[in-house]
C-alpha positions in Angstrom: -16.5 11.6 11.2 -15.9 9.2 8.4 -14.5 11.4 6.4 -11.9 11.7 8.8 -10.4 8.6 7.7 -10.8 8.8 3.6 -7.3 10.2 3.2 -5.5 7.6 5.6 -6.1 5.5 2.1 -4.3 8.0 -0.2 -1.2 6.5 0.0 -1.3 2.8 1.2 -0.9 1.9 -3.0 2.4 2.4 -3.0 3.9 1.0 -0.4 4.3 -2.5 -1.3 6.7 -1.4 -4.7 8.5 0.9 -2.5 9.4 -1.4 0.5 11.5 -3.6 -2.0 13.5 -1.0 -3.0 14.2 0.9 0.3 16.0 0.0 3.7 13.5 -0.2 6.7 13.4 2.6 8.8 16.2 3.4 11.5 15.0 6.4 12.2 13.0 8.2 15.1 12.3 12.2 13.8 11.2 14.8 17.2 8.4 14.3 18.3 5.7 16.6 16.5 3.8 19.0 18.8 1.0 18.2 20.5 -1.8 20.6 18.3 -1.6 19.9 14.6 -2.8 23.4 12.9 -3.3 23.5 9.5 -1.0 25.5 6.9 -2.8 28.8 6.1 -2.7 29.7 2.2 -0.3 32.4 1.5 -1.8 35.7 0.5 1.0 36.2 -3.0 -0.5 33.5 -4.6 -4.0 34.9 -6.4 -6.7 32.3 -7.7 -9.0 32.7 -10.3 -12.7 33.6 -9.7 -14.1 30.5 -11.0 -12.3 28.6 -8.4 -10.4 29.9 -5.9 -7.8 27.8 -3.8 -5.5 29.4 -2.0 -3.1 27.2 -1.2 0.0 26.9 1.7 3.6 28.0 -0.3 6.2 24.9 -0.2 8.6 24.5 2.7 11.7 23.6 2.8 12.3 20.4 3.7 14.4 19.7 7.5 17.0 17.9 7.5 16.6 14.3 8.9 17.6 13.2 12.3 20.7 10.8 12.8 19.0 6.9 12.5 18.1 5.5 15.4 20.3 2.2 16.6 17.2 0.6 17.2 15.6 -0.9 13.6 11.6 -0.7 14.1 9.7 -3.2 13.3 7.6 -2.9 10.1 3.7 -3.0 10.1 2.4 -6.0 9.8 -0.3 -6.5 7.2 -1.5 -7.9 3.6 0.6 -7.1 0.9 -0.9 -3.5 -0.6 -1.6 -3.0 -4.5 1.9 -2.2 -6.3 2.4 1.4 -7.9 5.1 2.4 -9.9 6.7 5.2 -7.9 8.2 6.7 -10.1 5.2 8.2 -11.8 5.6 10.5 -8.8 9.0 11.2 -9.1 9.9 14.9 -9.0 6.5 16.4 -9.1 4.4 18.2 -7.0 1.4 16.8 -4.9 -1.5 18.9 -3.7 -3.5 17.5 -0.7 -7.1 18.3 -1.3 -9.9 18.7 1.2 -11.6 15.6 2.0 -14.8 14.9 -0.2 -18.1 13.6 1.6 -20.2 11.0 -0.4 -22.5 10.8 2.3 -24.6 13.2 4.4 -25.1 11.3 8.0 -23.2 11.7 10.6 -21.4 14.7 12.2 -17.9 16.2 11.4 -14.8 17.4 13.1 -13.7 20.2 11.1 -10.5 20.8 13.3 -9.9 16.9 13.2 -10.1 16.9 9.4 -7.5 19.3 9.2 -5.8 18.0 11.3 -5.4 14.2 9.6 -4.9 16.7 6.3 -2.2 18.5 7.8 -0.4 15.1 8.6 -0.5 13.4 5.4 0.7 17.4 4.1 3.8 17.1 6.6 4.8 13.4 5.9 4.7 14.5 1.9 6.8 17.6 2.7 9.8 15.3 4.0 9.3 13.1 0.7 12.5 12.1 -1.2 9.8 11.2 -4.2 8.2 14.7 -4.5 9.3 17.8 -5.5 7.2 19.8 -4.1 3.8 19.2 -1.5 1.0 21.4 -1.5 -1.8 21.8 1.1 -5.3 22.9 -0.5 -7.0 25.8 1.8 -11.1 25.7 3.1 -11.9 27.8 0.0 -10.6 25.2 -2.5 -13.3 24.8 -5.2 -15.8 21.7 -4.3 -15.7 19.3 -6.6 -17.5 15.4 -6.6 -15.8 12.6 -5.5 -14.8 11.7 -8.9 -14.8 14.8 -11.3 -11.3 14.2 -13.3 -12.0 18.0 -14.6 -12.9 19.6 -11.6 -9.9 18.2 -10.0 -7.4 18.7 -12.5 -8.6 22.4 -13.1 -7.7 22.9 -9.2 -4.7 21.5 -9.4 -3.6 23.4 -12.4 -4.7 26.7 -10.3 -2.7 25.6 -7.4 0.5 24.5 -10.2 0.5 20.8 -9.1 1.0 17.9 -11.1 -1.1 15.4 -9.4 -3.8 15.9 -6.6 -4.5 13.7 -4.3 -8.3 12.8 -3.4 -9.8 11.2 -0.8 -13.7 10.5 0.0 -15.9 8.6 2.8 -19.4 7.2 2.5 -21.2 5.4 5.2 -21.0 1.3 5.3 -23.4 -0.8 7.9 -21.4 0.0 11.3 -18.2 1.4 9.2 -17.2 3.4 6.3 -16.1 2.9 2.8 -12.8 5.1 2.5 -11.4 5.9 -1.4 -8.7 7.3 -2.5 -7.1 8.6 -5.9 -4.5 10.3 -7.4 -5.4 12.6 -10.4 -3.7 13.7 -12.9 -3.5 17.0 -14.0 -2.2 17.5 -17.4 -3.9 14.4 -18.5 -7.3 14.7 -16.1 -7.4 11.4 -15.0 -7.2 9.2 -12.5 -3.4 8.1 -12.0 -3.1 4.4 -13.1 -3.5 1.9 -10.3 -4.1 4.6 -7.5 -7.7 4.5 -6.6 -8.2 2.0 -3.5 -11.0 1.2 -1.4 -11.3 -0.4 2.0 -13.8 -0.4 4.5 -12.5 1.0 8.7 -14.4 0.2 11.4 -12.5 2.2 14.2 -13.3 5.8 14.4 -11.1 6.6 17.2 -9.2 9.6 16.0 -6.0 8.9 17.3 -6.2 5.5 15.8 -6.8 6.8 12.6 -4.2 9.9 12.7 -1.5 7.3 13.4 -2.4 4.5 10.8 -2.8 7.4 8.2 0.5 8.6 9.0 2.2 4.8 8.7 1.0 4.2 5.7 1.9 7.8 4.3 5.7 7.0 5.6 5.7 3.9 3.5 4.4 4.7 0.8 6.5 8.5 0.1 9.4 6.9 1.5 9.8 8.9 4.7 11.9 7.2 7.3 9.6 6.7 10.5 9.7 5.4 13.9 8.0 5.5 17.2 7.7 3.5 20.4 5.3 1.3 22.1 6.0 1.4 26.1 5.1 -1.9 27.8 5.0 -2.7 31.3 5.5 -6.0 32.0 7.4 -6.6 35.0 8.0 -10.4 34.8 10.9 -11.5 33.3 9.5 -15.0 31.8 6.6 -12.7 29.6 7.3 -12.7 26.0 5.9 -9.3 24.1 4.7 -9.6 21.3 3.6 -7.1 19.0 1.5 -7.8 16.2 1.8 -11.7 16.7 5.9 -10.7 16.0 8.1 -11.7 19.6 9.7 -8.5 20.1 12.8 -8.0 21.9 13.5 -7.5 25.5 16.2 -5.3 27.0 15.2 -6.1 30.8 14.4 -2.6 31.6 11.2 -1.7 32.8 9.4 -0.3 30.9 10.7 -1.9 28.0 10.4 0.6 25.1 10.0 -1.2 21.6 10.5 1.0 18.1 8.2 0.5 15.8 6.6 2.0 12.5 3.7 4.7 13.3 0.2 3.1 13.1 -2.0 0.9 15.4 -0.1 -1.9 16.5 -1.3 -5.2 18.5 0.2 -5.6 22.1 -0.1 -8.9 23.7 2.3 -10.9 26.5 2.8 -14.6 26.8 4.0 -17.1 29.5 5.1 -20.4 28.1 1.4 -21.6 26.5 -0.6 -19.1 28.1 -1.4 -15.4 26.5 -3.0 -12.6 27.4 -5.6 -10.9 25.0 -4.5 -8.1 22.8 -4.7 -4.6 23.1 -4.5 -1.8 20.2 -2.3 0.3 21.1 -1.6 4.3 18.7 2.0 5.2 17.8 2.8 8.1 15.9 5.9 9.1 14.1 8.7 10.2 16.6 6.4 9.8 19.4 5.4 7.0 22.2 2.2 4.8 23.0 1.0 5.1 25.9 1.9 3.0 28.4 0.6 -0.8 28.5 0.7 -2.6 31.1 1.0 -6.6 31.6 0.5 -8.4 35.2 0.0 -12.1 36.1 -2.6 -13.1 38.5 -2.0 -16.2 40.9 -4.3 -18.5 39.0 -2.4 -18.1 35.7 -3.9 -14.8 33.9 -2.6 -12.5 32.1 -4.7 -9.1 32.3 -3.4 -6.0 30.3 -4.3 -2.0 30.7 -3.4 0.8 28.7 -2.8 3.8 31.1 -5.7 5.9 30.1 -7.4 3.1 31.4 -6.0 3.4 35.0 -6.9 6.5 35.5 -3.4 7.5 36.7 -3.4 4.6 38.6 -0.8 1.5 38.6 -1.8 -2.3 38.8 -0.6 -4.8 41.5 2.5 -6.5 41.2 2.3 -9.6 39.3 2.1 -12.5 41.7 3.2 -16.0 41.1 0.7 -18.8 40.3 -0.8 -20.7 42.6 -1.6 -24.3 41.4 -3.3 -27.1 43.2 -2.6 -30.6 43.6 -4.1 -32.4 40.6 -4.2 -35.3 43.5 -6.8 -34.3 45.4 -9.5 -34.3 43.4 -8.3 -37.5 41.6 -7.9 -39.5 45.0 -11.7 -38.3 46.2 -13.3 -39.7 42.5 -11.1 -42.6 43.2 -12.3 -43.5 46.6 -15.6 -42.7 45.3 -15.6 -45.1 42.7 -14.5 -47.5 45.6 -17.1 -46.7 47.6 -20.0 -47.5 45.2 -18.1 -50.8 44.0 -18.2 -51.8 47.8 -21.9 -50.8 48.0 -22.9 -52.8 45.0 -20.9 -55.7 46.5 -22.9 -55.5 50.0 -26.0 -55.6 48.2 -25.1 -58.9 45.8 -24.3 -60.5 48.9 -27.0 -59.9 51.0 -29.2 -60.7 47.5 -27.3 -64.1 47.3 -27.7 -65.3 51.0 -31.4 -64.3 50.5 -32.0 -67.2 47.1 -30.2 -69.7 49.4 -32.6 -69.1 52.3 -35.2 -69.6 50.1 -33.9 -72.6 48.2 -33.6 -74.4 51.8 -36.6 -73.2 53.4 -38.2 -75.3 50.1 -35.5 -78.4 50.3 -37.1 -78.6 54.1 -40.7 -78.6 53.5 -40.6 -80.8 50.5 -37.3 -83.3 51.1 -36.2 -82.3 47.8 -35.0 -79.3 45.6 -37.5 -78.0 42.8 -36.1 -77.2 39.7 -37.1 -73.0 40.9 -34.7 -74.0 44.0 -32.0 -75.4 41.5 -32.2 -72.1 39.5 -32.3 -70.1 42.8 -29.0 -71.6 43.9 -27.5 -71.0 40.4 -28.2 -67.2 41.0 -27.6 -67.3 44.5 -23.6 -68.5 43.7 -23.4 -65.8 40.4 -24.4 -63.0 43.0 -22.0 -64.2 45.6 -19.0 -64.2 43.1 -19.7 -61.0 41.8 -20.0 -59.7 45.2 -16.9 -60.8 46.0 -15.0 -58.9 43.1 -16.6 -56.1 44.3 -15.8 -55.8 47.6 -12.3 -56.2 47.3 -12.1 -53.8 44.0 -13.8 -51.5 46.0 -11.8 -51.7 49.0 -9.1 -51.3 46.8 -10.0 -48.3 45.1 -10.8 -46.5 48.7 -7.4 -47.3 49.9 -5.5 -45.6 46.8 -8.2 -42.8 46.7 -7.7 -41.9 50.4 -4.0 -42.0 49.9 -3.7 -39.4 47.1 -6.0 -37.5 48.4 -4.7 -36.8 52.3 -1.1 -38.1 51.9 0.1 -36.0 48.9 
């Protein structure tokens, strides 16, 4: 499986030098059909013994759909290493077979080709190349890197560069390269080998991030949709932290470059979490769908998730009264000051028992009854405070709690 993903890297070089020079896309091509089949090598074209590679004769390139009134929003994303483009201009690409640096894990044969076959059919509609080429299953293995054995295939197969693209194993990922060789010079093209490291190995994730990146970076004009459900009209949509627009319809349908793109909704300062959402070229997401819950949440779906199913209305939110809870810590606070106010009191009449039961037996007051006095009046004062402060505190506590 990760070599499924090596040649999504074959052409994210070039897309930061080409974006300057090129309007976004406006476009929105048919949708492709649903099986992606490989190009079969035409039988005319012979191959040497040493190597051979029959290989898929050029077609001729379709001519491109009206543009769309709708201008997609770009991918978002770091900027990606510059390559002058026009070291491709007017030559022919082959695309060859992905390479595997590592043994482990199980492959897709029919998913490789497919993800072959797409990067193949983006380079076909390239303004940049003259021709595309798509290498057959008995192209001549080569290793990852082998300038030679590349360049001696693409020579066979009469192309002047050939695109490369490998996958070795990474911790809980994969390390995808990519290069350009080439041919008449057998080496790697200046500035076009790139590394990066995908976690995701959900194929249509990966189909539909290959193909943006191929768009951009042959200058293809692009476009799909993303289809969100979100039936309130005070939820903003944002896709890839970037508010999209909103037409009011339902489902709002939102053009955007092919690749995997973040969906998430918000409600003033609340948001929901984000869900990843597939879009390939002249196609549409599947549907996401955005509810709000009556204490304030904002759960999202994505249809396969539903099972055919739709979720609930979204319901407004129920808040409750902030005064409530506030009036019962407030009489509570007044209750305990009143308790603590009972108890100095009955303390303070207690030392002034005492201090008379003493004045009466001996005629006089001890300096112990003097101090007992002195502690009987402190007690008595604070008690005082108290008990009003408390009594204060459990009338405006029972008011906001039971008359609001």
């Amino acid at each position: 499986m990760r070599a499924v993903f090596a040649l999504a890297l074959a052409v994210s070089f070039a897309s930061s030098a080409q974006s300057r020079k090129q309007k976004p896309d406006m476009s929105i091509p048919p949708p492709p059909a649903d099986e992606v089949t490989p190009a079969k090598p035409t039988p005319t074209q012979a191959a040497p013994p040493a190597a051979t590679a029959p290989v898929a004769a050029p077609t001729p390139k379709p001519v491109q759909p009206k543009p769309d009134e709708t201008l997609p929003l770009p991918m978002a994303g770091p900027e990606l290493p510059a390559l002058d483009l026009s070291l491709l201009k007017d030559t022919s690409l082959c695309v060859f077979p992905f390479v595997k640096e590592s043994g482990t894990g199980a492959s897709d044969k029919q998913y490789l080709d497919a993800i072959q076959k797409t990067f193949f059919d983006v380079a076909k509609d390239s303004p940049l190349l003259k021709d595309a080429v798509l290498l057959g299953d008995s192209t001549t293995r080569c290793e990852a890197r082998d300038a030679a054995c590349f360049s001696s295939v693409g020579r066979m197969a009469r192309c002047q560069n050939v695109l490369v693209g490998s996958s070795a194993a990474k911790g809980n990922g994969y390390v995808l390269s990519v290069r350009i060789f080439e041919v008449g010079k057998q080496r790697v093209l200046p500035g076009s080998e790139v590394e990066q490291v995908l976690e995701t190995d959900r194929q249509r994730d990966v189909q539909a991030w290959a193909e943006g990146q191929a768009c951009r970076a042959l200058q293809v004009k692009c476009a799909g949709r993303i289809s969100v459900d979100a039936d309130r009209k005070d939820m903003n949509v944002y896709i890839d932290n970037r508010l999209a627009p909103r037409s009011g319809k339902s489902p709002e349908v939102i053009a955007v470059e092919p690749g995997v793109h973040g969906v998430r909704v918000a409600v003033g300062q609340r948001t929901s979490l984000e869900k990843k959402v597939a879009v390939r070229r002249g196609g549409f997401s599947e549907t996401v769908y955005a509810r709000q819950t009556e204490k304030g949440g904002l759960p999202m779906w994505l249809a396969s998730d539903l099972r055919g199913t739709r979720p609930d209305a979204s319901v407004d939110v129920k808040e409750g009264k902030w005064t409530r809870p506030v009036g019962y810590t407030i009489a509570g606070a007044g209750l305990v000051a009143v308790g603590i106010g009972i108890y100095q009191g009955q303390h303070s009449k207690s030392l002034i028992s005492q201090a008379e039961a003493n004045y009466n037996v001996n005629g006089a007051y001890l300096s112990s009854d003097v101090s007992n006095l002195n502690s009987a009046h402190s007690a008595a004062t604070i008690a005082n405070v108290l008990l009003i402060s408390g009594a204060l505190l459990l009338a405006t506590g029972s008011v906001l709690a039971f008359a609001f």
